[in-house]
py3Dmol code that shows the C-alpha trace and the ligand (Angstrom):
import py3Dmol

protein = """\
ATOM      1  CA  UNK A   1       0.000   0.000   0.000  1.00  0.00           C
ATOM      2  CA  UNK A   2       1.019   3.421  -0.993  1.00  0.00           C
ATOM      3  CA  UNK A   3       1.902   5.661   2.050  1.00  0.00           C
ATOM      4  CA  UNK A   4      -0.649   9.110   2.005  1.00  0.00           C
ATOM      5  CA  UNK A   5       1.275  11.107   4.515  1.00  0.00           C
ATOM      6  CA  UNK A   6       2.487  14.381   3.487  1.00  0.00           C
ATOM      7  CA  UNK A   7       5.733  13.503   4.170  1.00  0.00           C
ATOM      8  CA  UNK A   8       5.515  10.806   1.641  1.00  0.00           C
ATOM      9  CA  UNK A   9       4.714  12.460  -1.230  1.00  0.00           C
ATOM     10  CA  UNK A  10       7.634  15.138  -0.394  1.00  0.00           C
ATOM     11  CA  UNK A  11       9.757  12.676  -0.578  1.00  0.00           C
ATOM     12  CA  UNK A  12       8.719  11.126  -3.566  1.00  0.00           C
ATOM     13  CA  UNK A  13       8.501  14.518  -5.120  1.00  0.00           C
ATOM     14  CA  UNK A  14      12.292  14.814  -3.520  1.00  0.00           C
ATOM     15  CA  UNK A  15      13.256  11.756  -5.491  1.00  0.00           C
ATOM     16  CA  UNK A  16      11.573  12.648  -8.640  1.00  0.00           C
ATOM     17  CA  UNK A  17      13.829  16.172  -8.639  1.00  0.00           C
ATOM     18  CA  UNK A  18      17.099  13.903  -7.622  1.00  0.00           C
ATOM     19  CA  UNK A  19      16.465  11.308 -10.092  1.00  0.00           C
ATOM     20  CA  UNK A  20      15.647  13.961 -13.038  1.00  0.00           C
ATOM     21  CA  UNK A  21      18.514  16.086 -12.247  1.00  0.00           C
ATOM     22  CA  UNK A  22      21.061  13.287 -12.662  1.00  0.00           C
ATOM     23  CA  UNK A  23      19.803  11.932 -15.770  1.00  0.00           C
ATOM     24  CA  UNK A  24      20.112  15.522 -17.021  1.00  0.00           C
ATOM     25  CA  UNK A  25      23.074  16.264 -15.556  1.00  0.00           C
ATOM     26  CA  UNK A  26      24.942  12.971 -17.122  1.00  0.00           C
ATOM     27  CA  UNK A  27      23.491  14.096 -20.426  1.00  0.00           C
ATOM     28  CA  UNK A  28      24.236  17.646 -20.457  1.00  0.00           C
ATOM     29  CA  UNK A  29      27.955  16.842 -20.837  1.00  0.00           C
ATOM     30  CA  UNK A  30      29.896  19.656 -21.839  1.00  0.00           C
ATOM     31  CA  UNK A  31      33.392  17.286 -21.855  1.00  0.00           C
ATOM     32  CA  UNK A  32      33.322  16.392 -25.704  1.00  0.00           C
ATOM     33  CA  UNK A  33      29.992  18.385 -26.745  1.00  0.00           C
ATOM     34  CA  UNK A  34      30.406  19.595 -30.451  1.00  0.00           C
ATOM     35  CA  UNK A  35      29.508  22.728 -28.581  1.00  0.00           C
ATOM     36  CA  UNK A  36      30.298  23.358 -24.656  1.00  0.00           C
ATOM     37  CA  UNK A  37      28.752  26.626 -23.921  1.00  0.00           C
ATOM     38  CA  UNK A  38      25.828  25.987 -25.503  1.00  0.00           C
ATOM     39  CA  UNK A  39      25.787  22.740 -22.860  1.00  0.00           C
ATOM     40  CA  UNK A  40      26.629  25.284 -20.555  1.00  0.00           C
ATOM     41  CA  UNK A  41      23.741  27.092 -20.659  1.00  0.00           C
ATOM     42  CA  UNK A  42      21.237  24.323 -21.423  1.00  0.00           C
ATOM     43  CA  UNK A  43      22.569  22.730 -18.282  1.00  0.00           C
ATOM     44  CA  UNK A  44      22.084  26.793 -16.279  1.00  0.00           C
ATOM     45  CA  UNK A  45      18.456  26.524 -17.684  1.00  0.00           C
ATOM     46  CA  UNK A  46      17.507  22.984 -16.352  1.00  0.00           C
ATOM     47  CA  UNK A  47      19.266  21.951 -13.424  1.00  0.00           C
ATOM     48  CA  UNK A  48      19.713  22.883  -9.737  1.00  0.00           C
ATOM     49  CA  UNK A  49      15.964  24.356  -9.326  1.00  0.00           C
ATOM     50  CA  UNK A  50      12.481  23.860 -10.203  1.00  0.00           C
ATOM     51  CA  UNK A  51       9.928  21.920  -8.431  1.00  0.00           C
ATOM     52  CA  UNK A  52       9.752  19.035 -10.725  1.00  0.00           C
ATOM     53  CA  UNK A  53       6.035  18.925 -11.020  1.00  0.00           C
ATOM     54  CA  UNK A  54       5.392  17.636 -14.306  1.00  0.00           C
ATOM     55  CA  UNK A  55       8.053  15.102 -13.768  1.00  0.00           C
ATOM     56  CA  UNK A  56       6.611  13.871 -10.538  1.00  0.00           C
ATOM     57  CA  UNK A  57       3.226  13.495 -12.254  1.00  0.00           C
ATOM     58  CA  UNK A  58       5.087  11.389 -14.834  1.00  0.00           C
ATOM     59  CA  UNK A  59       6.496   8.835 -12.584  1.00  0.00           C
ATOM     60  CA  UNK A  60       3.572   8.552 -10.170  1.00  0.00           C
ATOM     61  CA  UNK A  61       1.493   7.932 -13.326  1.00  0.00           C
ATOM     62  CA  UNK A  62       3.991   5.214 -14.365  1.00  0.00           C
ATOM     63  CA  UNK A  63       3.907   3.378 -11.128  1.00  0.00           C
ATOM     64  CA  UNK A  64      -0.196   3.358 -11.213  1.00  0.00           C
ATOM     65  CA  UNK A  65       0.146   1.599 -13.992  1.00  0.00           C
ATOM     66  CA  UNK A  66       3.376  -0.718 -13.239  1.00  0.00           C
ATOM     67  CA  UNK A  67       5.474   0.873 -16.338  1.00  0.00           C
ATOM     68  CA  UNK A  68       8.796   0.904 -15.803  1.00  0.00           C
ATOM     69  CA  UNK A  69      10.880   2.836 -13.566  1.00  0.00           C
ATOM     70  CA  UNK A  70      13.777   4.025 -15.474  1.00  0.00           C
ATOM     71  CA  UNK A  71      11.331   4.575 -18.515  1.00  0.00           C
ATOM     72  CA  UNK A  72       9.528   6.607 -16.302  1.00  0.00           C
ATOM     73  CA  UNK A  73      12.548   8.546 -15.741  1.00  0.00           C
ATOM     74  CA  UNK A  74      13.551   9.107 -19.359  1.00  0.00           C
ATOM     75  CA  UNK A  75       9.930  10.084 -19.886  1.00  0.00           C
ATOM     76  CA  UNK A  76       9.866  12.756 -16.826  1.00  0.00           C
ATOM     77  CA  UNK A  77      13.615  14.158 -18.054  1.00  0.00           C
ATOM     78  CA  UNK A  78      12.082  14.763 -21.562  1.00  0.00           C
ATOM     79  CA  UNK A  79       8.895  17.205 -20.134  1.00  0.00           C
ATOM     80  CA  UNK A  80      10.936  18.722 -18.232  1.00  0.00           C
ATOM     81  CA  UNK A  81      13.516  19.696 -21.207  1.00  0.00           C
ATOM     82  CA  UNK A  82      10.682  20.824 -22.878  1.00  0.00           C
ATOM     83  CA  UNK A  83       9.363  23.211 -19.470  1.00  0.00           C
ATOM     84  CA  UNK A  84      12.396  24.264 -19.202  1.00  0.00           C
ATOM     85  CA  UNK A  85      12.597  25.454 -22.800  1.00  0.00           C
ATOM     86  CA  UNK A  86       9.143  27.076 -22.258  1.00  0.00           C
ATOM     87  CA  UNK A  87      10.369  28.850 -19.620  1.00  0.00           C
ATOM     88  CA  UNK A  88      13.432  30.185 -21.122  1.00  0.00           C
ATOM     89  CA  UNK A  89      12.064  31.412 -24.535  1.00  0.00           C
ATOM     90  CA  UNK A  90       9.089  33.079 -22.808  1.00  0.00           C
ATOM     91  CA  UNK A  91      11.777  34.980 -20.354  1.00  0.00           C
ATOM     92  CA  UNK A  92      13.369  36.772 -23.263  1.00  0.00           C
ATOM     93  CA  UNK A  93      12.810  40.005 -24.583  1.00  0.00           C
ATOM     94  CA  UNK A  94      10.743  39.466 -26.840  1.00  0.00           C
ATOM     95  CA  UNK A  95       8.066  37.728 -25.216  1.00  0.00           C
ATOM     96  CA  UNK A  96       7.830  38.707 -21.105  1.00  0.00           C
ATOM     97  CA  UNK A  97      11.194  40.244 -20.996  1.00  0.00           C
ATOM     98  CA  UNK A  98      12.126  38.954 -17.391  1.00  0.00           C
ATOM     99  CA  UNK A  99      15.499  39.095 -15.706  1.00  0.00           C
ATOM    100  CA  UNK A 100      14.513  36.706 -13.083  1.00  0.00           C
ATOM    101  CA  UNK A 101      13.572  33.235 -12.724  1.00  0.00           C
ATOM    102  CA  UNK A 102      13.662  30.312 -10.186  1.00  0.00           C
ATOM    103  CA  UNK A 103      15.867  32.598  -8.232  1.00  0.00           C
ATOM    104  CA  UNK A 104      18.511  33.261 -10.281  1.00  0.00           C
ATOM    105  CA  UNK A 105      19.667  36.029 -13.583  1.00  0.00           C
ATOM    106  CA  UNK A 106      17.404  34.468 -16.648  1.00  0.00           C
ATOM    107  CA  UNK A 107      19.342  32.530 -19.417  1.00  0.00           C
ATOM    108  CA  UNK A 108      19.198  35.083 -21.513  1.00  0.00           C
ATOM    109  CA  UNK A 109      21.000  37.655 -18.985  1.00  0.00           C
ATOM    110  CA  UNK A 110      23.068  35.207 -17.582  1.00  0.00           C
ATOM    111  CA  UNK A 111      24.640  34.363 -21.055  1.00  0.00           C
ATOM    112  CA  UNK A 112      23.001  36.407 -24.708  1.00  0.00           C
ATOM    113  CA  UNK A 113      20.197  36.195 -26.195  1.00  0.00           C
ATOM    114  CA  UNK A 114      21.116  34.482 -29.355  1.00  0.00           C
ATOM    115  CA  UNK A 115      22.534  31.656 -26.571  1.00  0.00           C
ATOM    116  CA  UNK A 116      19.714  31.662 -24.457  1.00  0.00           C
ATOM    117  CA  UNK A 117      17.130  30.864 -28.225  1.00  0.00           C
ATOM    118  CA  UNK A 118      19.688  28.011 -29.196  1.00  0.00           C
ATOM    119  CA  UNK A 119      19.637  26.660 -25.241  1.00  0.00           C
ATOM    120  CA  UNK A 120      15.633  27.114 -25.226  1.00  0.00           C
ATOM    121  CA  UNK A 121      16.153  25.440 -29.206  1.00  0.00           C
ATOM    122  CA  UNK A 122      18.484  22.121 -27.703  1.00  0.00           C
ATOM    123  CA  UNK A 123      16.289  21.830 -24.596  1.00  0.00           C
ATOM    124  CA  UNK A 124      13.110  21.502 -26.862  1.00  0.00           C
ATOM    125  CA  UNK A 125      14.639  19.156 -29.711  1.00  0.00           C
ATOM    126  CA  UNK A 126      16.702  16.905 -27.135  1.00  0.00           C
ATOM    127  CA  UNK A 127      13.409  15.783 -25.386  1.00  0.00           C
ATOM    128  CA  UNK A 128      12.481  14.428 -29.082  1.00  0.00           C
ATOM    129  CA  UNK A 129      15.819  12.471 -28.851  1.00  0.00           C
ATOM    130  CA  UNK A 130      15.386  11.343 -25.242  1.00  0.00           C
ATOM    131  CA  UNK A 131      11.725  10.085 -26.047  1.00  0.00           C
ATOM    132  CA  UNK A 132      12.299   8.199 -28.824  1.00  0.00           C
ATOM    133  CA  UNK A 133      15.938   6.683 -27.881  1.00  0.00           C
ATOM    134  CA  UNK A 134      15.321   2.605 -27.333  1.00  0.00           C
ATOM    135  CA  UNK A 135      16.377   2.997 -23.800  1.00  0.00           C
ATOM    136  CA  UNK A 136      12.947   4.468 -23.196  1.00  0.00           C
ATOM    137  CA  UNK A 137      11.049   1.789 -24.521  1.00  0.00           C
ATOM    138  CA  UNK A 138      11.738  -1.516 -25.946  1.00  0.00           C
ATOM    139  CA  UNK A 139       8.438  -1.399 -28.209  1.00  0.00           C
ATOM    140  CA  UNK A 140       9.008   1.204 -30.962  1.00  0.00           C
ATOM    141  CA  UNK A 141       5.347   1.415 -31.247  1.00  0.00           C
ATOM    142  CA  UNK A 142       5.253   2.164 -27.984  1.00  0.00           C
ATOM    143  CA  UNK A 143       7.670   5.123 -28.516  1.00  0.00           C
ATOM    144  CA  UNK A 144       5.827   6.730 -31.054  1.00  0.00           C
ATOM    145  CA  UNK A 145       3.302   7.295 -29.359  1.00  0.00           C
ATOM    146  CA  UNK A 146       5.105   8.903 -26.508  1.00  0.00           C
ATOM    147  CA  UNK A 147       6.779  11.199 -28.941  1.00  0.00           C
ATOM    148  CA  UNK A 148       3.592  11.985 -30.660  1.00  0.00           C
ATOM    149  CA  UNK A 149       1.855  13.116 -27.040  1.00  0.00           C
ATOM    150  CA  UNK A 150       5.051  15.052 -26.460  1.00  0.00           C
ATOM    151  CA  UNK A 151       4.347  16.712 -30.138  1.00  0.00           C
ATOM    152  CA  UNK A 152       1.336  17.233 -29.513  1.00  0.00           C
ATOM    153  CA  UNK A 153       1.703  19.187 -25.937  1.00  0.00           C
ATOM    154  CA  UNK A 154       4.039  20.883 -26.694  1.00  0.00           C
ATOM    155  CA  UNK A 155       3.197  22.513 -30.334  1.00  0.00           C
ATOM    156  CA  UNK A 156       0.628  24.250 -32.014  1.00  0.00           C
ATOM    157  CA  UNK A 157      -2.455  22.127 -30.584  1.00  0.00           C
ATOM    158  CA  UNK A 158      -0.811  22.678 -26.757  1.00  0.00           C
ATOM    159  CA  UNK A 159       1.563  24.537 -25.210  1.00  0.00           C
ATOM    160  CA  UNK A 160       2.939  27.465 -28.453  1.00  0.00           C
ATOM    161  CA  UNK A 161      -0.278  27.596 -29.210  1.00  0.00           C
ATOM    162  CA  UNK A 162      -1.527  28.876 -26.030  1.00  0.00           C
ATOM    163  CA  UNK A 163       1.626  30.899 -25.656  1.00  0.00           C
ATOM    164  CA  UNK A 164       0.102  32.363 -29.434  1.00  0.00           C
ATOM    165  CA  UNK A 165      -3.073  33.121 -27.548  1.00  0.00           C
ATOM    166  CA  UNK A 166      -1.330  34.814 -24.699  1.00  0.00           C
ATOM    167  CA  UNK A 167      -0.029  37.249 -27.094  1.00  0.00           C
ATOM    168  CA  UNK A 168      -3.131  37.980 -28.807  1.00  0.00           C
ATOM    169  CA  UNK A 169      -4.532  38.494 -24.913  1.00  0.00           C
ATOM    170  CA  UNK A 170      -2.910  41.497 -24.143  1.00  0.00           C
ATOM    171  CA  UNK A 171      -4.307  43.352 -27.400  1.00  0.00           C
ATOM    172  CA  UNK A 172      -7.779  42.347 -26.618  1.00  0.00           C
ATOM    173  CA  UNK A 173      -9.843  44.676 -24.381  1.00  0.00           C
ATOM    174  CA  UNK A 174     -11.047  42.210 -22.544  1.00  0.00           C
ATOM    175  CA  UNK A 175     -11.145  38.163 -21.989  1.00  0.00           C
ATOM    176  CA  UNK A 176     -13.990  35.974 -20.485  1.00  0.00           C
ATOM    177  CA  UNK A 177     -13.593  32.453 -18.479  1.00  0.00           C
ATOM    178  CA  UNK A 178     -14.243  30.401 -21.414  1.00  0.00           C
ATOM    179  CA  UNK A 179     -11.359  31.859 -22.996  1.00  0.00           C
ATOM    180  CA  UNK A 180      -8.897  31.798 -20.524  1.00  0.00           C
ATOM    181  CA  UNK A 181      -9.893  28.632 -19.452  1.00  0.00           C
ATOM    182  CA  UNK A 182      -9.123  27.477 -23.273  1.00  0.00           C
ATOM    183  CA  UNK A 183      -5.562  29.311 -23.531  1.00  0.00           C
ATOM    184  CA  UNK A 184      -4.712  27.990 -20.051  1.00  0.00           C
ATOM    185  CA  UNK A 185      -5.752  24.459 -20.784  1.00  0.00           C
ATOM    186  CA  UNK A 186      -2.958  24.988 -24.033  1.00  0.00           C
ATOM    187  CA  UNK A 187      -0.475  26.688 -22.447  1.00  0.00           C
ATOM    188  CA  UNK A 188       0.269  25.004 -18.927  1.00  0.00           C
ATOM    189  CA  UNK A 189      -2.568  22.712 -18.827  1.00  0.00           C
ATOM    190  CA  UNK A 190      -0.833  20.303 -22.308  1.00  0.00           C
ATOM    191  CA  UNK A 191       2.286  19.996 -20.614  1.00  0.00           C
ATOM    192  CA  UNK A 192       0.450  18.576 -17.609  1.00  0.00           C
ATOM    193  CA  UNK A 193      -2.037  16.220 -20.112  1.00  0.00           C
ATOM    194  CA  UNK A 194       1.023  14.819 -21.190  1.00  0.00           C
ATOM    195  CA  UNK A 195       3.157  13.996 -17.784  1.00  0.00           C
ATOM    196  CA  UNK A 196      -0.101  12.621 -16.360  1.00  0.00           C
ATOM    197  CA  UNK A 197      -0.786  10.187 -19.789  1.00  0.00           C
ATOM    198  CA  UNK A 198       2.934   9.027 -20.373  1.00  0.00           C
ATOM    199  CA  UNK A 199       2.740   6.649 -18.000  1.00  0.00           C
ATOM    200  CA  UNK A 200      -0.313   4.460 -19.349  1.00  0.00           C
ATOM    201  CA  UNK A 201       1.363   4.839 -22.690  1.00  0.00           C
ATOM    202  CA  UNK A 202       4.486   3.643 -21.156  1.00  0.00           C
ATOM    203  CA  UNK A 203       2.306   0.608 -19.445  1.00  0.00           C
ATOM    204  CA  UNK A 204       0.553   0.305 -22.567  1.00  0.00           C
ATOM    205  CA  UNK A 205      -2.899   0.649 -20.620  1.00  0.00           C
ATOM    206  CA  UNK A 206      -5.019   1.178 -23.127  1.00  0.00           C
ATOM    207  CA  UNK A 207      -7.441   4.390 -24.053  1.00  0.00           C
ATOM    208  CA  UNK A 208     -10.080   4.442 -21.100  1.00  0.00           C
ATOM    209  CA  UNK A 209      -6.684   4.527 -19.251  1.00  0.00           C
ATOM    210  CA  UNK A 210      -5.085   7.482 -21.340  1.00  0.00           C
ATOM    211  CA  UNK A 211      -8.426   9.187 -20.794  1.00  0.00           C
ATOM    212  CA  UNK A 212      -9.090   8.921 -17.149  1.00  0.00           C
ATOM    213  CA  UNK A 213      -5.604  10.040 -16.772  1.00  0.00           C
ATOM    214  CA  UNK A 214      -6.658  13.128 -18.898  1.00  0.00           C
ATOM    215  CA  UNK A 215      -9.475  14.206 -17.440  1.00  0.00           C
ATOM    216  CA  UNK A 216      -7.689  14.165 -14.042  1.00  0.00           C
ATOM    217  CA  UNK A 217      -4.535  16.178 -15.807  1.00  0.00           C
ATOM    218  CA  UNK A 218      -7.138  18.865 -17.311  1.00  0.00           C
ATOM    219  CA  UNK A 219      -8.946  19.426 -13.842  1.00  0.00           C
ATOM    220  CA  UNK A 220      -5.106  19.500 -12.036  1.00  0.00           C
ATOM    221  CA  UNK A 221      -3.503  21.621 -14.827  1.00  0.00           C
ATOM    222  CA  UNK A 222      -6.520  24.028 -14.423  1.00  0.00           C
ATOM    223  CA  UNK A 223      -5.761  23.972 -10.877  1.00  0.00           C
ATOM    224  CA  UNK A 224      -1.860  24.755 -11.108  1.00  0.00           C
ATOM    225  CA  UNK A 225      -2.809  27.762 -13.056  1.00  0.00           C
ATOM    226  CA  UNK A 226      -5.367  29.256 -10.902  1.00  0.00           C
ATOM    227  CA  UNK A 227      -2.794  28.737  -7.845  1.00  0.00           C
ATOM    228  CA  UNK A 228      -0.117  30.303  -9.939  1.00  0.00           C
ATOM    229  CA  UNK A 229      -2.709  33.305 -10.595  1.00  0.00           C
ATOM    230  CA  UNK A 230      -2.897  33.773  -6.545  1.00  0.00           C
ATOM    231  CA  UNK A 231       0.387  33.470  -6.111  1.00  0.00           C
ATOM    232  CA  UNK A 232       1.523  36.018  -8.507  1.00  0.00           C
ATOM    233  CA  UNK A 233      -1.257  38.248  -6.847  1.00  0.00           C
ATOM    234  CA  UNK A 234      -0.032  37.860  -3.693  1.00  0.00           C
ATOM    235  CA  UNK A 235       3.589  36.807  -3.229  1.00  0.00           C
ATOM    236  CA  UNK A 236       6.722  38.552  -3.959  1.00  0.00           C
ATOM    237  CA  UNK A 237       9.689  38.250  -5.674  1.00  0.00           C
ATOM    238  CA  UNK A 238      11.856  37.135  -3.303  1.00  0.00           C
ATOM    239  CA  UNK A 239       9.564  34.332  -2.024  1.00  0.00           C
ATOM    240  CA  UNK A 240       8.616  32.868  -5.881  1.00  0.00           C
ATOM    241  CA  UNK A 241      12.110  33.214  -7.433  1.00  0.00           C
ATOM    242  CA  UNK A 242      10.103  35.484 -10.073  1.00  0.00           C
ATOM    243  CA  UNK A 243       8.651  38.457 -11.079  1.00  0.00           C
ATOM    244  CA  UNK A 244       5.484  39.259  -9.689  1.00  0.00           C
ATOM    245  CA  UNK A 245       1.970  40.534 -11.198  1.00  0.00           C
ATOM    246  CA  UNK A 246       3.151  40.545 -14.432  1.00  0.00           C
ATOM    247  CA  UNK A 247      -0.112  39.921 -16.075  1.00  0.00           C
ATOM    248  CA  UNK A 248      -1.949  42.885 -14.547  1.00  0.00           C
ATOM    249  CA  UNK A 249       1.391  44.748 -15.417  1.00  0.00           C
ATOM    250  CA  UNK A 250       0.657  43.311 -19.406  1.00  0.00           C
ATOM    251  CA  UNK A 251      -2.653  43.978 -19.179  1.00  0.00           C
ATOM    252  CA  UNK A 252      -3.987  40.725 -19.286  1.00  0.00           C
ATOM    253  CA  UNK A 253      -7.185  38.797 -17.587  1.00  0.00           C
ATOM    254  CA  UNK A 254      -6.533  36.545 -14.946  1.00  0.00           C
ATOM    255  CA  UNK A 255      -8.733  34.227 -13.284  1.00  0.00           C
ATOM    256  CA  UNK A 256      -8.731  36.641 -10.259  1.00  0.00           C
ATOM    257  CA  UNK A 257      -9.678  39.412 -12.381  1.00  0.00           C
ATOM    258  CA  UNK A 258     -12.740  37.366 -13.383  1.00  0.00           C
ATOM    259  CA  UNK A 259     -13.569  35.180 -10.143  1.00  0.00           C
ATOM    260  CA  UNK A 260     -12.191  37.244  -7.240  1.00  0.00           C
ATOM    261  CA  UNK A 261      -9.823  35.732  -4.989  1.00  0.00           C
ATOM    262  CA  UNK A 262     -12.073  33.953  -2.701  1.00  0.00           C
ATOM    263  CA  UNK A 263     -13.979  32.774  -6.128  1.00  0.00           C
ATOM    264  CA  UNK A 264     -10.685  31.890  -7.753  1.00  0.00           C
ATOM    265  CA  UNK A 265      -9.534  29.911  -4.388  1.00  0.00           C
ATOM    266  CA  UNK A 266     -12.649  27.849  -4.369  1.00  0.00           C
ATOM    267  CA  UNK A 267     -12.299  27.471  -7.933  1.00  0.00           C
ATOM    268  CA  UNK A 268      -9.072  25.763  -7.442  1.00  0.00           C
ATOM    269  CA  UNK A 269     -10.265  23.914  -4.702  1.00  0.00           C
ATOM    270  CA  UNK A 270     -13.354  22.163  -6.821  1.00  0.00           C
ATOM    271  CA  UNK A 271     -10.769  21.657  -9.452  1.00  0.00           C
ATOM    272  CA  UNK A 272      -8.703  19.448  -6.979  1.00  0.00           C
ATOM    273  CA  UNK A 273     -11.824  17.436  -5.819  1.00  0.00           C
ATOM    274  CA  UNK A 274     -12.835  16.683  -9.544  1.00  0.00           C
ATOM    275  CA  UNK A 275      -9.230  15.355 -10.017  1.00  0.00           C
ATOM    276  CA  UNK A 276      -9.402  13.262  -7.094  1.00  0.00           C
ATOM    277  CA  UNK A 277     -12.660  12.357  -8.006  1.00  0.00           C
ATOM    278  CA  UNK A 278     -11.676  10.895 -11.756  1.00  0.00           C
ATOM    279  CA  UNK A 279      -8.998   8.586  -9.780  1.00  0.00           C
ATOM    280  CA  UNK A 280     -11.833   6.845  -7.044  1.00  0.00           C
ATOM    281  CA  UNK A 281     -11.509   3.601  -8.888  1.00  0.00           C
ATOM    282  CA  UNK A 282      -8.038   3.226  -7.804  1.00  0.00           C
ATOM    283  CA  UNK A 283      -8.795   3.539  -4.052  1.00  0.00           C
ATOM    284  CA  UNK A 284      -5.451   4.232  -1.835  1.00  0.00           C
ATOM    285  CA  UNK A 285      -3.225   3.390  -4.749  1.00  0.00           C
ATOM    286  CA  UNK A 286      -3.577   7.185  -6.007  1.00  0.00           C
ATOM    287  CA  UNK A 287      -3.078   8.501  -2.586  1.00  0.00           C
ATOM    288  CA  UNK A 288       0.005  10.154  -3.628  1.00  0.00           C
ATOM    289  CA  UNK A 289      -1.371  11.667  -6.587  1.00  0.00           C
ATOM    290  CA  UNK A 290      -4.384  12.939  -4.580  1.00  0.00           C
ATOM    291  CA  UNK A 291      -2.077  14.530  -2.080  1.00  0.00           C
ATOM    292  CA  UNK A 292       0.173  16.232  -5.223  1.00  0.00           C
ATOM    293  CA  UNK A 293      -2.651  17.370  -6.790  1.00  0.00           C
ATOM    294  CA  UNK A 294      -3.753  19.614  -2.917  1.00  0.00           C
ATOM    295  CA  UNK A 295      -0.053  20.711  -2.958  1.00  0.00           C
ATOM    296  CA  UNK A 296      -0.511  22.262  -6.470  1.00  0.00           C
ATOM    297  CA  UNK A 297      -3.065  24.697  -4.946  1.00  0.00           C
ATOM    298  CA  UNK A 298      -1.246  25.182  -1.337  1.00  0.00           C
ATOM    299  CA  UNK A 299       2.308  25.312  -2.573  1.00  0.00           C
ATOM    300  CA  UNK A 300       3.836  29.033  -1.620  1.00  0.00           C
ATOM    301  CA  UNK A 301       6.163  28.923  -4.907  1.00  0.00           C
TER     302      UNK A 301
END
"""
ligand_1 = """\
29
GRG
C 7.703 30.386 -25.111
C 6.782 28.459 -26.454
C 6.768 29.263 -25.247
C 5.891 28.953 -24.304
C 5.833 29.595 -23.012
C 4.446 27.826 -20.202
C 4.900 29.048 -20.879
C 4.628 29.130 -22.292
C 5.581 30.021 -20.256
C 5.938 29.992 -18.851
C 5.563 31.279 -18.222
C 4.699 31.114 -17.073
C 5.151 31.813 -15.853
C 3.594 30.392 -17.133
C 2.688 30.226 -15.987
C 2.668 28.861 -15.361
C 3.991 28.220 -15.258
C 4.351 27.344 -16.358
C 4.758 28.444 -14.177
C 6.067 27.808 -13.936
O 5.927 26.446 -13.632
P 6.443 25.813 -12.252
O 5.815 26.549 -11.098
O 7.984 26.227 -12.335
O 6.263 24.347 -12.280
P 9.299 25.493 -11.788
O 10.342 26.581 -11.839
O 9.030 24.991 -10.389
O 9.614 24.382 -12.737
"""
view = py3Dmol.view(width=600, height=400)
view.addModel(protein, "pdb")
view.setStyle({"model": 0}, {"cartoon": {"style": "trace"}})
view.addModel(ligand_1, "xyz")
view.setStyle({"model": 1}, {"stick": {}})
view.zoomTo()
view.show()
C-alpha cells in the first residue's frame, strides 16, 4: 500500500527532482559536446531548481500503472527539457522580458540572447531524442506514441499555441472564463495532459486509461494555473524566485480578475476534488497523486 502522509509524497517529489537532475546532468555533458557553452547554458536553464512537477506526475502515473521505472525517468527528463525550454524562450525580450527566474539572472542575462534561443532550441529538440531513444522503450510502437503526445503538448495544438493566444490576450480589451480557461488548458494545462498520460502509454494501458488520466490532468492543470494566478497576486519576488503581477502589469485577464480571490480559491479547490474524483476507482493506490494534486493549490512557490 502506498503511504498518504504528506511527508511521503515530499519525498517522492524529492526523489523525482534527484532522479531527473542526474539523468540531465549525465546528459548535459559539456566534456566532448560539439559545442560546450551551448551545454553550458542548457545545463544553467535545467538543473539545480524547479519543483519538478510535471516530472513527478510522470512517474507517479507510471507506477499506477506498473510501467517501468527508469522509462519513467527518461519520460519525466524529456517534459521537463521541454518546461524548461518554455520557460526560457518566454523569459526573453521578446516575449515577457524577465530578468529573473527560479531565483537566479534568466538565461538570456546570464549568457546572450542568441545563446539563451539556441539553449531554449536544444532543450526543446533533445526531449524528441530522449523520447524516442530505445532505452525508453523496448516497443518502438510504444515510442511513437510517446513522442507523438510530447508533439502534440508541446506545439501548435498545446503549449505554443496557447503561448500564441497569450499574445493575442494582451491586445484584446477584454477576456472571459471560457477563454482563458481554453488558452490555459494549451499553455500550462498540455504539458500537464502529457506527464499525467505518459505513464499508461508507457504501461501500454489502453485508451479508457489514457483518458481517465486526462481528465484528471485537465482538472489539475486548471488547478496549477489558478494557484499560480494567486500566487503572482499575492507573493513577492523574493519568495517565488520570479517576477510578480506581471499579467496585470501586461494587461492581461486573470482568473482573479474574473472570479475574485475567494472565487478563484474555491475554484481551485473544486478543481482538486474533480481530479481526485476521476482517480476513485483506484482507491489508496492514487493517494500520492491525490495529495500532489492539494499541494498544487497550497504550494507558496
Ligand atoms: C515560449 C513556447 C513558449 C511557451 C511559453 C508555459 C509558458 C509558455 C511560459 C511559462 C511562463 C509562465 C510563468 C507560465 C505560468 C505557469 C507556469 C508554467 C509556471 C512555472 O511552472 P512551475 O511553477 O515552475 O512548475 P518550476 O520553476 O518549479 O519548474
Amino acid at each position: 500500500m502506498q503511504q498518504s502522509t504528506a511527508s511521503g509524497f515530499e519525498a517522492r517529489l524529492k526523489q523525482t527532482a534527484d532522479e531527473v537532475e542526474a539523468f540531465l546532468s549525465d546528459l548535459f555533458e559539456t566534456k566532448g559536446a560539439a559545442a560546450p557553452n551551448l551545454i553550458e547554458a542548457m545545463r544553467y536553464s535545467s538543473l539545480g531548481q524547479g519543483k519538478r512537477l510535471r516530472p513527478f506526475f510522470v512517474i507517479e502515473t507510471a507506477k499506477l500503472y506498473g510501467a517501468n521505472h527508469q522509462s519513467a525517468v527518461r519520460a519525466a527528463a524529456a517534459i521537463e527539457c521541454i518546461h524548461c525550454y518554455s520557460l526560457v524562450h518566454d523569459d526573453l525580450p521578446a516575449m515577457d522580458d524577465d530578468d529573473l527566474r527560479r531565483g537566479k539572472p534568466t538565461t538570456h542575462i546570464a549568457f546572450s540572447e542568441a545563446t539563451a534561443i539556441l539553449a531554449g532550441d536544444g532543450l526543446l529538440t533533445v526531449a524528441f531524442e530522449i523520447a524516442a531513444h530505445p532505452d525508453t522503450h523496448a516497443n518502438g510502437s510504444v515510442r511513437a506514441d510517446l513522442v507523438h503526445a510530447l508533439s502534440m503538448a508541446a506545439g501548435k495544438d498545446g503549449m505554443v499555441g496557447g503561448q500564441m493566444l497569450d499574445l493575442a490576450a494582451e491586445e484584446k480589451e477584454s477576456s472571459d472564463l471560457d477563454e482563458i480557461v481554453t488558452l490555459q488548458g494549451l499553455k500550462t494545462g498540455a504539458l500537464f495532459r502529457f506527464s499525467c498520460e505518459a505513464g499508461a502509454i508507457l504501461a501500454e494501458a489502453g485508451t479508457e486509461a489514457r483518458t481517465t488520466m486526462r481528465k484528471f490532468a485537465e482538472h489539475i492543470g486548471l488547478a496549477f494555473q489558478i494557484a499560480d494566478d494567486l500566487l503572482d497576486a499575492e507573493s513577492t519576488a523574493e519568495q517565488l524566485g520570479k517576477r510578480t503581477q506581471k499579467d496585470a502589469t501586461a494587461g492581461k485577464a486573470t482568473f482573479i480578475d474574473l472570479l475574485g480571490l475567494e472565487g478563484a480559491r474555491t475554484r481551485a479547490n473544486t478543481l482538486v476534488s474533480e481530479a481526485c474524483s476521476a482517480l476513485e476507482s483506484f482507491g489508496e493506490n492514487a493517494a500520492t497523486l491525490k495529495e500532489a494534486a492539494r499541494f498544487l493549490v497550497e504550494r507558496k512557490k
